[in-house]
LOLO-599508 format. One line per field, with one value per atom (N, C-alpha, C, CB): atom name; residue in one letter; z, x negated, y. Coordinates in Angstrom, 1 decimal, decimal comma. Glycine has a CB too. Layout:
name <- c(CA ...)
resn <- c(A ...)
pz <- c(Z ...)
px <- c(X ...)
py <- c(Y ...)
//
This chain:
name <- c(N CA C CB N CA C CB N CA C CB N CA C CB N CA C CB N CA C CB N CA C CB N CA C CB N CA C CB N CA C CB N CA C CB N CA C CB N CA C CB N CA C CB N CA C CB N CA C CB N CA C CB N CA C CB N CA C CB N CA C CB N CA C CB N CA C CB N CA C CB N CA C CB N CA C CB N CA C CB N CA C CB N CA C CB N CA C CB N CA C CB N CA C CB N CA C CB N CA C CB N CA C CB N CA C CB N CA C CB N CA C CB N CA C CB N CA C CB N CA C CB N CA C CB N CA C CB N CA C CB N CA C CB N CA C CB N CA C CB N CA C CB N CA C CB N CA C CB N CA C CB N CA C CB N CA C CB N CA C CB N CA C CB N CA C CB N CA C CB N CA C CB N CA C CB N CA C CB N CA C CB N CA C CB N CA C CB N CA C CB N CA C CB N CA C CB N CA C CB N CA C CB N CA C CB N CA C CB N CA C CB N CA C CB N CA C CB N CA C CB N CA C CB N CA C CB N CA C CB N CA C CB N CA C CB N CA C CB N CA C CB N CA C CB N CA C CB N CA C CB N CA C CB N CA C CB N CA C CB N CA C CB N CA C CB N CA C CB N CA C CB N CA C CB N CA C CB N CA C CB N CA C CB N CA C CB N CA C CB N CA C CB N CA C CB N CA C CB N CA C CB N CA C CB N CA C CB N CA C CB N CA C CB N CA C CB N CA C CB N CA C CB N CA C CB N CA C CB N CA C CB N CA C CB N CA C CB N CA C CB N CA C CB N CA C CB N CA C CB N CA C CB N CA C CB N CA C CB N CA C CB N CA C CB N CA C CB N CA C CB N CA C CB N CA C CB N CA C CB N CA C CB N CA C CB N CA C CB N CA C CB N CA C CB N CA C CB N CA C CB N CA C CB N CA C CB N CA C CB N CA C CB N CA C CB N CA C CB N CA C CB N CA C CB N CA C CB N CA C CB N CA C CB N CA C CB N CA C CB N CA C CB N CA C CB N CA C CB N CA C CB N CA C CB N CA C CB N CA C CB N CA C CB N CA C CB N CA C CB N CA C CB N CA C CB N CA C CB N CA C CB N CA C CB N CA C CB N CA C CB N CA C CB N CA C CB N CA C CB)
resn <- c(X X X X X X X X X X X X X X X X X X X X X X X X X X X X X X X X X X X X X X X X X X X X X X X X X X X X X X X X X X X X X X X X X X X X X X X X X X X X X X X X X X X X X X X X X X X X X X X X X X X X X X X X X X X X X X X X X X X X X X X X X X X X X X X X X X X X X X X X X X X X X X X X X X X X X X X X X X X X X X X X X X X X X X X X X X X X X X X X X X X X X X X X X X X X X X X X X X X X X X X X X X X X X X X X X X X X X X X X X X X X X X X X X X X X X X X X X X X X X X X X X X X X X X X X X X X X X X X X X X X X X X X X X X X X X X X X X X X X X X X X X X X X X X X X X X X X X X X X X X X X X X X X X X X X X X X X X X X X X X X X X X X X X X X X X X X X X X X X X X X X X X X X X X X X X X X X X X X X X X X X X X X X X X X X X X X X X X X X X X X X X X X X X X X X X X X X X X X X X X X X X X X X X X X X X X X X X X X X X X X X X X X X X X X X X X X X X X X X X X X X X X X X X X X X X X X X X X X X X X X X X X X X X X X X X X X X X X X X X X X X X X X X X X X X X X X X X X X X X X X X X X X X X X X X X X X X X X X X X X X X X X X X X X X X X X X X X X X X X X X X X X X X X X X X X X X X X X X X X X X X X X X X X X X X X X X X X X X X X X X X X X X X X X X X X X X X X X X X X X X X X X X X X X X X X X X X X X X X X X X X X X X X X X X X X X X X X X X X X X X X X X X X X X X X X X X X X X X X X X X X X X X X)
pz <- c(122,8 121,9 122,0 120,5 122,5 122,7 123,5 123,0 124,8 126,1 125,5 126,9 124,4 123,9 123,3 122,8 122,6 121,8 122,3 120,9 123,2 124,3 125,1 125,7 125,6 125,9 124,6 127,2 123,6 122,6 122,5 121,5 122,3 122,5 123,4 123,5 124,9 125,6 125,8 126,9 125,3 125,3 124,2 125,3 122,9 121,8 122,5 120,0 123,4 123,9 124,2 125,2 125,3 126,7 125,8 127,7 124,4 124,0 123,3 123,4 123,1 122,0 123,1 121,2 124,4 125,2 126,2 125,9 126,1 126,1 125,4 125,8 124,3 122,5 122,8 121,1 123,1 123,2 124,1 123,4 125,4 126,4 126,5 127,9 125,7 125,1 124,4 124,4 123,5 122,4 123,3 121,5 124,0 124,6 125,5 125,5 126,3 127,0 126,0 128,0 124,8 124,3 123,7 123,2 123,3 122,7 123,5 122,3 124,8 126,0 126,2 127,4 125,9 126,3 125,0 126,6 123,9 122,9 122,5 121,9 123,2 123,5 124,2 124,8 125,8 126,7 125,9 128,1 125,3 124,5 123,5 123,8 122,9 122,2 122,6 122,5 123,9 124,2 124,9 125,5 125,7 126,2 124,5 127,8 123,7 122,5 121,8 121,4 122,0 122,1 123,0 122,9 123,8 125,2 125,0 126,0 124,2 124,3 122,9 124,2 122,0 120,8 121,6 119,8 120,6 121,0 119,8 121,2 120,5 120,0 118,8 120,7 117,6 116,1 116,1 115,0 115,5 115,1 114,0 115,1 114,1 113,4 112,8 114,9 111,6 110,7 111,2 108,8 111,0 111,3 110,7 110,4 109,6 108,8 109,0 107,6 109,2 110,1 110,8 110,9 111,6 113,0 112,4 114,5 111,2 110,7 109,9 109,6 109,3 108,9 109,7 108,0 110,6 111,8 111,8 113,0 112,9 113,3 112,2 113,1 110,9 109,9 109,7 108,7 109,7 109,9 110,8 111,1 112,4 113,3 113,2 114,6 112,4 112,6 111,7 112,8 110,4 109,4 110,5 107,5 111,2 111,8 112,1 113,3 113,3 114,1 113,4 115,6 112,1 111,4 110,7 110,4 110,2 110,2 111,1 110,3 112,0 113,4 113,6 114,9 113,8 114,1 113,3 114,3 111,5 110,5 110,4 108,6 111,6 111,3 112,5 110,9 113,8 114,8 114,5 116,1 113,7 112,7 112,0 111,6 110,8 110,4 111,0 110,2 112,2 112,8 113,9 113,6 114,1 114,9 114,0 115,4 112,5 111,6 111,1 110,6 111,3 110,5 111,1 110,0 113,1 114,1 113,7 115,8 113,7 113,7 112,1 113,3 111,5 109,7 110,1 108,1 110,2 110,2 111,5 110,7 112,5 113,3 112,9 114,7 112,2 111,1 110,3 109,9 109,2 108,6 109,0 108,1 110,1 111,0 111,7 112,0 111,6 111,7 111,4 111,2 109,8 108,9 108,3 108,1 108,5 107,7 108,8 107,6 109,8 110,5 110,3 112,1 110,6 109,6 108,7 109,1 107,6 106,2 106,5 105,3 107,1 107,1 107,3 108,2 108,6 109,8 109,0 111,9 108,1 108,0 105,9 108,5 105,8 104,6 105,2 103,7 106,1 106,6 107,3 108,0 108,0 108,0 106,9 108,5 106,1 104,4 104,0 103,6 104,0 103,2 104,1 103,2 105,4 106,1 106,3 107,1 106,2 107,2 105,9 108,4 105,4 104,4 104,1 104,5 105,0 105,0 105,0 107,0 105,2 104,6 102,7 105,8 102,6 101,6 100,8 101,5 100,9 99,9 99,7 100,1 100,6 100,6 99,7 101,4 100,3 99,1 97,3 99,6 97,6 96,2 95,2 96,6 96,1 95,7 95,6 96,3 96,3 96,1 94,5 97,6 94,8 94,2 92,0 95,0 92,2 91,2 90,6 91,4 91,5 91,5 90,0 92,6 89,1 88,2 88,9 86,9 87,9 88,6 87,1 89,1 86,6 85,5 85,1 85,6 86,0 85,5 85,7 86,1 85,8 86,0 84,6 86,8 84,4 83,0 82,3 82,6 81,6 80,4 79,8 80,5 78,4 77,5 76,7 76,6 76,5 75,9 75,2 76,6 73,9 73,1 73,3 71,9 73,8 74,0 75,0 73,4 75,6 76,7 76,6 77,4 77,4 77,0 76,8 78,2 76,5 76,5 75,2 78,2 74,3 72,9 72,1 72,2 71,3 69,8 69,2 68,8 69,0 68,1 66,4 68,1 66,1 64,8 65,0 64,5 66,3 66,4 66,3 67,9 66,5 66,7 65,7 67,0 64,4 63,1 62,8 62,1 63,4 63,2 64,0 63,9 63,7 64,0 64,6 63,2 65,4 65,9 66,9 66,3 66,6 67,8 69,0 67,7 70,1 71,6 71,8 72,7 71,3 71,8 70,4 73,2 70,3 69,3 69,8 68,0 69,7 70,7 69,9 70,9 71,2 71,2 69,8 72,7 68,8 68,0 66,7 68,6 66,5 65,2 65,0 65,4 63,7 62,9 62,0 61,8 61,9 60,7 59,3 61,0 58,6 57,4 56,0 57,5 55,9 55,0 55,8 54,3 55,5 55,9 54,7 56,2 55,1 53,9 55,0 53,2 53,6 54,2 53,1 53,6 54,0 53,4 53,9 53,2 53,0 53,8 53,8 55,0 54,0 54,3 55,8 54,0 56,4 57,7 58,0 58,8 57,7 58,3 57,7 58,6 59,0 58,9 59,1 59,8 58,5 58,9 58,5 58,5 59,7 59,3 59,1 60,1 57,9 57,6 57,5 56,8 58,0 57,6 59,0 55,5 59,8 60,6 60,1 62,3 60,4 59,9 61,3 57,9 61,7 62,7 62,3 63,2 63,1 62,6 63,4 63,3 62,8 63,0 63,5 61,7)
px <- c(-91,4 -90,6 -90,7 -90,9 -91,7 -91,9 -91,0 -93,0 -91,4 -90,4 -89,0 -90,1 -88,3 -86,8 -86,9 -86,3 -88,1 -88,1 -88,1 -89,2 -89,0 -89,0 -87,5 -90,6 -86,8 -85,9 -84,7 -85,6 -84,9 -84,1 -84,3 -84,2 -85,4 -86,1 -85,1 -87,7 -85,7 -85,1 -83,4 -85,8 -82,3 -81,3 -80,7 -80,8 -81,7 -80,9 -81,5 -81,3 -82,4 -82,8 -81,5 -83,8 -81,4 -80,5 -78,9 -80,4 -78,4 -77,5 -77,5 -77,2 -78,7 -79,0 -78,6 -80,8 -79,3 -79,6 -78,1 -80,8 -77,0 -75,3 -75,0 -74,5 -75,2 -74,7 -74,8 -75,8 -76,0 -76,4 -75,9 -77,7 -75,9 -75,3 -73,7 -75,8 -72,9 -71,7 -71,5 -71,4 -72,0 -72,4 -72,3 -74,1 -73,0 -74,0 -72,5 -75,6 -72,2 -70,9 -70,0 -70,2 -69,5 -68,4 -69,2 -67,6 -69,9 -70,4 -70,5 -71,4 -70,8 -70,7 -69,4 -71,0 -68,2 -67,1 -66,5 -66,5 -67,0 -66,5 -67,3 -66,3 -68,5 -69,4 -68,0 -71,2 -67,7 -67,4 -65,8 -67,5 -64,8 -63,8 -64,4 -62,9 -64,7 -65,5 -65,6 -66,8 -66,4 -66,9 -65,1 -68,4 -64,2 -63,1 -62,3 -62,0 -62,6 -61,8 -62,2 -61,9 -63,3 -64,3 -63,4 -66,0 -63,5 -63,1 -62,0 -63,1 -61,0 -59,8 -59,3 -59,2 -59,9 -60,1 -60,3 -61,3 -59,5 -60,3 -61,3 -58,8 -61,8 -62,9 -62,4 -63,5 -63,6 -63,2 -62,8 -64,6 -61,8 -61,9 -62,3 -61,2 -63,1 -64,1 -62,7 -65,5 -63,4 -62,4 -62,8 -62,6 -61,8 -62,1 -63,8 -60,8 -63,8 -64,8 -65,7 -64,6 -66,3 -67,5 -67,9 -67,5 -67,0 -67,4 -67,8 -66,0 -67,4 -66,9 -68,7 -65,2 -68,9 -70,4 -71,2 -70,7 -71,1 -71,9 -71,8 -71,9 -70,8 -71,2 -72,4 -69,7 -71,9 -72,6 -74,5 -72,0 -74,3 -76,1 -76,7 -76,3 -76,0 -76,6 -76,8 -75,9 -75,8 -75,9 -76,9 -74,8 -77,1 -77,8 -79,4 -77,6 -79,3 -80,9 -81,1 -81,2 -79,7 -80,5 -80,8 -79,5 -80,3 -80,5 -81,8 -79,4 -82,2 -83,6 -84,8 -83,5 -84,3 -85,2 -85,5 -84,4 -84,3 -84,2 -84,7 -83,0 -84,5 -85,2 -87,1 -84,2 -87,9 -88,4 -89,1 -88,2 -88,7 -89,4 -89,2 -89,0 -88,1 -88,1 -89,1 -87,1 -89,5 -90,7 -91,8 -90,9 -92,0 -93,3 -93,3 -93,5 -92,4 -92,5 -92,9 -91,0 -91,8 -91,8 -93,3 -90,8 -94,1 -95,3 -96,3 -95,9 -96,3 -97,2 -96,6 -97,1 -95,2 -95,1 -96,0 -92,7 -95,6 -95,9 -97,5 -95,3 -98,1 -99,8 -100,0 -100,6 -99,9 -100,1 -99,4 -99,6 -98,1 -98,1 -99,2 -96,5 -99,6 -100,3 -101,3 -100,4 -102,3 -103,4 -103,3 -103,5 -102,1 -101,7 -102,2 -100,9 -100,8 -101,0 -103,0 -99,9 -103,4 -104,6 -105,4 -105,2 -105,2 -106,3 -105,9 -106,5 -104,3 -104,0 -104,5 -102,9 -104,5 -105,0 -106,4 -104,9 -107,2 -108,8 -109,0 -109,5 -108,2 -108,9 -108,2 -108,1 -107,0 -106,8 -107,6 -104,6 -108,2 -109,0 -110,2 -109,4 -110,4 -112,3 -111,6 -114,0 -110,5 -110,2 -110,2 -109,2 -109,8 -109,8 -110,7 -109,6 -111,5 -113,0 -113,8 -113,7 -114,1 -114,8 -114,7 -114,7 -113,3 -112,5 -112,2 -110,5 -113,3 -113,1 -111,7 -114,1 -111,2 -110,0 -108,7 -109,9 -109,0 -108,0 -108,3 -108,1 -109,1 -110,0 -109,1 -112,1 -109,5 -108,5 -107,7 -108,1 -106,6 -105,2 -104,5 -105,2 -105,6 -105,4 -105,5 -106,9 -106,3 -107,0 -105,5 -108,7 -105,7 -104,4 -103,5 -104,0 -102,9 -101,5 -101,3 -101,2 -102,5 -103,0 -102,7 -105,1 -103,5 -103,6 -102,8 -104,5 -101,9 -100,9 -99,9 -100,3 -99,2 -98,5 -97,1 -99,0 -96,4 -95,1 -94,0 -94,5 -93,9 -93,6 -92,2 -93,4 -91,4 -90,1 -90,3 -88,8 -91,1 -92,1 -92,8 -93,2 -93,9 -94,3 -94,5 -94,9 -93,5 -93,1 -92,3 -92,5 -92,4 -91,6 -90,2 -92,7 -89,2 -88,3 -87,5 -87,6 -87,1 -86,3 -84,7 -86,8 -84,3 -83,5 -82,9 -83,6 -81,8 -81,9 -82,0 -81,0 -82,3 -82,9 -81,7 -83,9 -80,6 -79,7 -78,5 -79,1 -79,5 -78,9 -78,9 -79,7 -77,8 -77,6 -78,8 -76,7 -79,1 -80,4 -80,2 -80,5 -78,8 -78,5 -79,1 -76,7 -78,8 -79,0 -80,3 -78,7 -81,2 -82,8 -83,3 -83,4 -82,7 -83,5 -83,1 -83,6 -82,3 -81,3 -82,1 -79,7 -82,3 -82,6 -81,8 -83,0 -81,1 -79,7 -80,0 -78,2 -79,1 -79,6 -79,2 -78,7 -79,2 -78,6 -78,0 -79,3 -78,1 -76,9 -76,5 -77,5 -75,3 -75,1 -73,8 -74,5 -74,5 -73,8 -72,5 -74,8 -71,8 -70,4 -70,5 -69,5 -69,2 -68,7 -69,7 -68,4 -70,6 -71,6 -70,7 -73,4 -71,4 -70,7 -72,0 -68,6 -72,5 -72,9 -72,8 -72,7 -72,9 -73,1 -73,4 -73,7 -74,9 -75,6 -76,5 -76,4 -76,5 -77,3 -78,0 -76,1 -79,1 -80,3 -80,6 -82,2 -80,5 -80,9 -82,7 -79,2 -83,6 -84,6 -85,2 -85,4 -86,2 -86,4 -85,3 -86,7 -85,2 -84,0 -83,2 -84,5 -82,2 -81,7 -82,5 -81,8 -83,1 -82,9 -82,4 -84,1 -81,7 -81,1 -81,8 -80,2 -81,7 -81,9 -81,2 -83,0 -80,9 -79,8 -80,3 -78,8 -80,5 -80,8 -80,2 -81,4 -78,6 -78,5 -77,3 -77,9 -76,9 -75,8 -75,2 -76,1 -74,0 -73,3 -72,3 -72,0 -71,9 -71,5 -70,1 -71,8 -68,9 -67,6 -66,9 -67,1 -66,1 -65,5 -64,0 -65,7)
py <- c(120,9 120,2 118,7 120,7 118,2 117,0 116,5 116,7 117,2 117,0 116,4 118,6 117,2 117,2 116,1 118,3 115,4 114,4 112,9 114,7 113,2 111,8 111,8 112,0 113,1 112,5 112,6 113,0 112,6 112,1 110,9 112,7 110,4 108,8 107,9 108,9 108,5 107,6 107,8 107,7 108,9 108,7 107,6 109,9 107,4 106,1 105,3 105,8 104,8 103,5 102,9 103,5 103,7 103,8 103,3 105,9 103,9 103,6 102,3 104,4 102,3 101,1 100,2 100,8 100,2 99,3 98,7 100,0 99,7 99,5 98,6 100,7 99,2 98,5 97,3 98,7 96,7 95,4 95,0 95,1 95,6 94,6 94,7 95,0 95,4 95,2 94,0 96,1 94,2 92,8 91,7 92,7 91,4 90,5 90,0 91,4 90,9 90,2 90,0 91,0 90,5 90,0 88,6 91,1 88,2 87,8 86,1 88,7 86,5 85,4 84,9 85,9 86,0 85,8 84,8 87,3 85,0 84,3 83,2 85,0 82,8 81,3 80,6 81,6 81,3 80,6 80,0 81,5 81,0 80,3 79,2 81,3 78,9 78,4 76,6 79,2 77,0 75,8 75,0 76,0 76,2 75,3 75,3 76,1 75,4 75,0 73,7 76,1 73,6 72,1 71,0 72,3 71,2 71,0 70,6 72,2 71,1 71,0 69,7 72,6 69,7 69,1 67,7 69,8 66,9 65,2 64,7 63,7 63,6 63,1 62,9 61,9 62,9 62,4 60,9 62,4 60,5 59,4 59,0 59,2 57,8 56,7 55,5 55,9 55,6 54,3 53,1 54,2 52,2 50,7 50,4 49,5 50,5 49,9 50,6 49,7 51,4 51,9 51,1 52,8 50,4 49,9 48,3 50,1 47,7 46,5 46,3 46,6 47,9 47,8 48,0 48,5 49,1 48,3 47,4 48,5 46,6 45,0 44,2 44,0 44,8 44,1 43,9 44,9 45,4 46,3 45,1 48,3 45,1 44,7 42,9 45,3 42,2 41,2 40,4 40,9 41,6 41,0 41,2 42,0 42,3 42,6 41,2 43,6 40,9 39,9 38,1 39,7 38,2 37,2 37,3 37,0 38,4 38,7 38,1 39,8 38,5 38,4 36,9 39,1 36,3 34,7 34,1 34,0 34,7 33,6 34,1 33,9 35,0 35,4 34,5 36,6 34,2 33,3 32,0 33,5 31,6 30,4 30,1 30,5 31,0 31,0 30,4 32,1 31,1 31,3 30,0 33,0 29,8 28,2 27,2 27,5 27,2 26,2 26,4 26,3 27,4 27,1 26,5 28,1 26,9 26,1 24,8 26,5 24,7 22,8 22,2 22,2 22,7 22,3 22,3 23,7 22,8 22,9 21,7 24,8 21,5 20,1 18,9 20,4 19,1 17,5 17,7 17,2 18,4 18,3 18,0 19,0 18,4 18,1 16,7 19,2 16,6 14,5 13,6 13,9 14,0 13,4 13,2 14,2 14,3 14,5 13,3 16,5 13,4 12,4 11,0 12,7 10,7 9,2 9,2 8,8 9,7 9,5 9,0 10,9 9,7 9,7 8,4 10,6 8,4 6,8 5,6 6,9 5,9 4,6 4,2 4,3 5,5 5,3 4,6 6,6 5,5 4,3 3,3 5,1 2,8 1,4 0,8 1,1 0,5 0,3 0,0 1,3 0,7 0,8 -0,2 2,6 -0,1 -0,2 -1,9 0,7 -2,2 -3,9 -4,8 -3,6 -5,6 -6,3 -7,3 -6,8 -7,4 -8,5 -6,6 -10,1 -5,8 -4,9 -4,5 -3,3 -4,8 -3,9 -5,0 -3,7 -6,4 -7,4 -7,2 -8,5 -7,3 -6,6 -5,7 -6,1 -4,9 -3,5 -3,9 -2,2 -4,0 -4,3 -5,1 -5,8 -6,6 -7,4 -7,0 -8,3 -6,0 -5,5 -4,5 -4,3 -3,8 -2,8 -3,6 -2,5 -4,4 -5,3 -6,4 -5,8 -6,8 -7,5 -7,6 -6,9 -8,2 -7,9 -8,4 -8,5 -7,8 -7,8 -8,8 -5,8 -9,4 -9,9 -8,8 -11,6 -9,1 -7,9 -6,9 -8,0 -6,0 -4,8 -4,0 -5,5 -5,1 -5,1 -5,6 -4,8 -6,5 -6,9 -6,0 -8,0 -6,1 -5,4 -6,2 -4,9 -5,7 -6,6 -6,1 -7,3 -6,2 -5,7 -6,2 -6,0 -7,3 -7,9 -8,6 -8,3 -9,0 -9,7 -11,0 -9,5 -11,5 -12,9 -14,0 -13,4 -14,0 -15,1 -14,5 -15,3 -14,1 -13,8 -14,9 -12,7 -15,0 -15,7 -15,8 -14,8 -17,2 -17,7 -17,0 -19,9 -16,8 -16,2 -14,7 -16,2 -14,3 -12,4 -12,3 -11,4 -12,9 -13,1 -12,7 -14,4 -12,6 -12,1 -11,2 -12,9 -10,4 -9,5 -8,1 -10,0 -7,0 -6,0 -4,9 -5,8 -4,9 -3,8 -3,2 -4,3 -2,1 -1,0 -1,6 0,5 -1,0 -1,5 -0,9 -1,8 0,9 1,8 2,8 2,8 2,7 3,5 5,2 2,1 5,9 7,0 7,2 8,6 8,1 8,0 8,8 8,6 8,8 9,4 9,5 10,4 8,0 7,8 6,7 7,5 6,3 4,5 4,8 4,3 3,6 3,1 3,1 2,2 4,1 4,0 2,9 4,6 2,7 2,1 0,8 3,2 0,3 -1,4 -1,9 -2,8 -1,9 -2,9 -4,0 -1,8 -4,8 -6,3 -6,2 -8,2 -6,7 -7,4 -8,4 -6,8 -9,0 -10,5 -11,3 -10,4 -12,6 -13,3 -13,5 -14,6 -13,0 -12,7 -11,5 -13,8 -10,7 -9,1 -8,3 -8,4 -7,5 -6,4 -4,9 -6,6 -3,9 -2,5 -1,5 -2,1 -0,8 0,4 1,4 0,8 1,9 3,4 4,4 3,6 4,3 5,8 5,3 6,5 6,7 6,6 8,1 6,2 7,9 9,7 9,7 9,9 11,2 11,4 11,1 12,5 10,9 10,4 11,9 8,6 12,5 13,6 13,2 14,5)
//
């Protein structure tokens, strides 16, 4: 009975093993249409603006990039002015310090008064000997007037009150 069984066995192999290679060719046969239906189809078309944001992607990269060796140049330059500048400064402080006929100089300039500089003045100098006792504004902003005026003392003026003019 075994005998019957093993070749019961091997007769579903053997069918199974058709089955499959039935399959298998149709199955090839409908890969191979497949691919000439591919084949036959044209390429997708891509919208304008795809291609408009690309350009875009790529150009922002390369602006990246450039402001990024920008950077890195501008910082070797900036640190050797600085390393310049820093050694002027030095040499011409211990010239300074060191060279008594610079040191004067300095000093004098340094100390110097300037009369139209600092002086203080309420007035310009080629006012009315009458205005001189007189106390007035110099600027009175746009869209005020003068209200109230106290006089005290003899010839002074003071304004104490201004109201906005509407």
């Amino acid at each position: 009975m075994s005998d019957f069984l093993e070749q019961k066995a091997k007769a579903k192999a053997r069918m199974l093993e058709a089955i499959l290679e039935y399959a298998g060719a149709c199955h090839v046969g409908n890969i191979a249409e497949e691919i000439q239906q591919d084949k036959a189809e044209e390429e997708p078309v891509f919208p304008s603006e795809l291609d408009e944001k690309i350009k875009s992607i790529i150009n922002q990269y390369n602006r990246k990039e450039s402001m990024k060796k920008f950077r890195g140049i501008s910082t070797k330059l900036l640190q050797s002015a600085a390393v310049v500048f820093f050694i002027l400064f030095i040499g011409s402080s211990i010239l300074l310090f060191s060279v008594e006929a610079f040191r004067v100089k300095a000093i004098n300039l340094i100390m110097q008064t300037k009369k139209e500089y600092t002086e203080i003045r309420t007035k310009s100098p080629g006012e009315d000997a009458a205005l001189k006792e007189i106390y007035l504004p110099d600027y009175i902003p746009e869209g005020f007037e003068i209200q109230r005026l106290k006089y005290s003392l003899p010839q002074r003026l003071f304004i104490t009150q201004m109201i906005k003019v509407r």
